[in-house]
N, C-alpha and C positions, 0 to 999 in steps of 0.2 A: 158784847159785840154781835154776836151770833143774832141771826133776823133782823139788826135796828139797823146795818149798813145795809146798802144795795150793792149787788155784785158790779162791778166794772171792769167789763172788758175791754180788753185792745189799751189796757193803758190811761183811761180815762179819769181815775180817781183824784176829788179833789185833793188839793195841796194838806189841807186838813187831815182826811182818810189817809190818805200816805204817810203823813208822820208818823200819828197814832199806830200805823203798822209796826216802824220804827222805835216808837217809844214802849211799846210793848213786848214785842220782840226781844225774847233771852237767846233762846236756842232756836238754830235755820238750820232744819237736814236740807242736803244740797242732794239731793237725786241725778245722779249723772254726775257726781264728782270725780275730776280727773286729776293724780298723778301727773301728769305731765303738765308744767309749768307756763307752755304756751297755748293751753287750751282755756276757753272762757271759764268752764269748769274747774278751773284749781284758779286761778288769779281771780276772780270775783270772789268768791268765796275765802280767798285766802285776805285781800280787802276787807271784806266786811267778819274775817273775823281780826284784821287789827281794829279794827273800829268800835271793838268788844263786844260782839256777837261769838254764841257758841256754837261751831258748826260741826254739825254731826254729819260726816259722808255718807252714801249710799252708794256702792258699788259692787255689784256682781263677783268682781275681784277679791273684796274684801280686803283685807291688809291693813294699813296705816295711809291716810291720806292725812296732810298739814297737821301733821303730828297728832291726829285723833284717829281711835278703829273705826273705820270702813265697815258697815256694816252692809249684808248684800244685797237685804231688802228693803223697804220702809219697813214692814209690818215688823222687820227682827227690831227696831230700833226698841231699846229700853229703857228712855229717856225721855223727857216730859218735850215735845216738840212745838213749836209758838208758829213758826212758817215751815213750809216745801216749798224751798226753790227748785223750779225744774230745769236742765239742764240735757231733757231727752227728746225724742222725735214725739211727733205729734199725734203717731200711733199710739203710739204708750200712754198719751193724757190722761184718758178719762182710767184705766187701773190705778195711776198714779193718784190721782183724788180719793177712788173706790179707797186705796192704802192711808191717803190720809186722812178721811174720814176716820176709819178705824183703830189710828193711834189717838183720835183728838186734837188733832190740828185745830186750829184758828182760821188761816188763810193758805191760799196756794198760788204761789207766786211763778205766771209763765215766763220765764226767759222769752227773747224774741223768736219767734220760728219754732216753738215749741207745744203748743197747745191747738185743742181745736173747739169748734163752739161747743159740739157735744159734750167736752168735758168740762167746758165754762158754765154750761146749762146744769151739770150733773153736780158741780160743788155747789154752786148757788142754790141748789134745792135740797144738798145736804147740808146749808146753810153756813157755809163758808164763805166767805171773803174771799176775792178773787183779784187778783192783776195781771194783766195777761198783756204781751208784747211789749215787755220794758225790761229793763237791765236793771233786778235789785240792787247792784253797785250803780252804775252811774246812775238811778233815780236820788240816792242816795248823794251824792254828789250836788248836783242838782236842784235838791232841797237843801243845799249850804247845812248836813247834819256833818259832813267831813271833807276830804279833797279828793274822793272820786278813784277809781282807781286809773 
């Protein structure tokens, strides 16, 4: 996958690239995973792991989120990771790439309102797969893979 996709920002990936994310996709650390059940952060991720995806948190906090450890960084994560969903302010993009490059990620997936070009520009040339301003549950949805959250 790595250099034969072209990065796509703002959400532009065709119908094709997007599955393939999907179909590939074991494990999604969720970066900004929240504990609190009415945060985009815990019910998206808590979706897409009924969906049977394995979601590894990423919280500052640490503890247990949707019954898995919280781990408080990406880089402590010790587990073979396929996407980062992100879930943080747009400050924090391009570390959060910097982090997923260095565990071996695949792709990094912006939540809406989360990302910024800089850090669109910085995975795509550590040749990652990008998606930037879409909701990995409701793309998911969307592409009829499940019922959306």
């Amino acid at each position: 996958m790595r250099g034969q996709e072209s990065t796509r920002p703002h959400g532009h990936g065709t119908r094709d690239e997007l599955v393939a994310i999907y179909d590939r996709a074991k494990t999604i650390a969720v970066v900004g995973a929240s504990g609190n059940e009415s945060k985009p952060g815990h019910f998206i991720p808590r979706y897409l792991q009924s969906q049977g995806y394995r979601i590894v948190p990423v919280n500052p906090r640490g503890g247990t989120i949707l019954g898995e450890r919280a781990y408080r960084s990406l880089r402590e994560v010790d587990v073979p990771v396929d996407v980062v969903d992100v879930f943080r302010p747009p400050s924090e993009a391009e570390a959060i790439v910097q982090d997923a490059a260095a565990i071996g990620a695949s792709v990094v997936w912006f939540q809406p309102g989360t990302y910024s070009e800089e850090a669109v520009g910085l995975a795509s040339d550590a040749g990652l797969m990008v998606v930037a301003d879409r909701c990995m549950g409701e793309t998911h949805g969307e592409l009829g893979l499940g019922p959306g959250p």
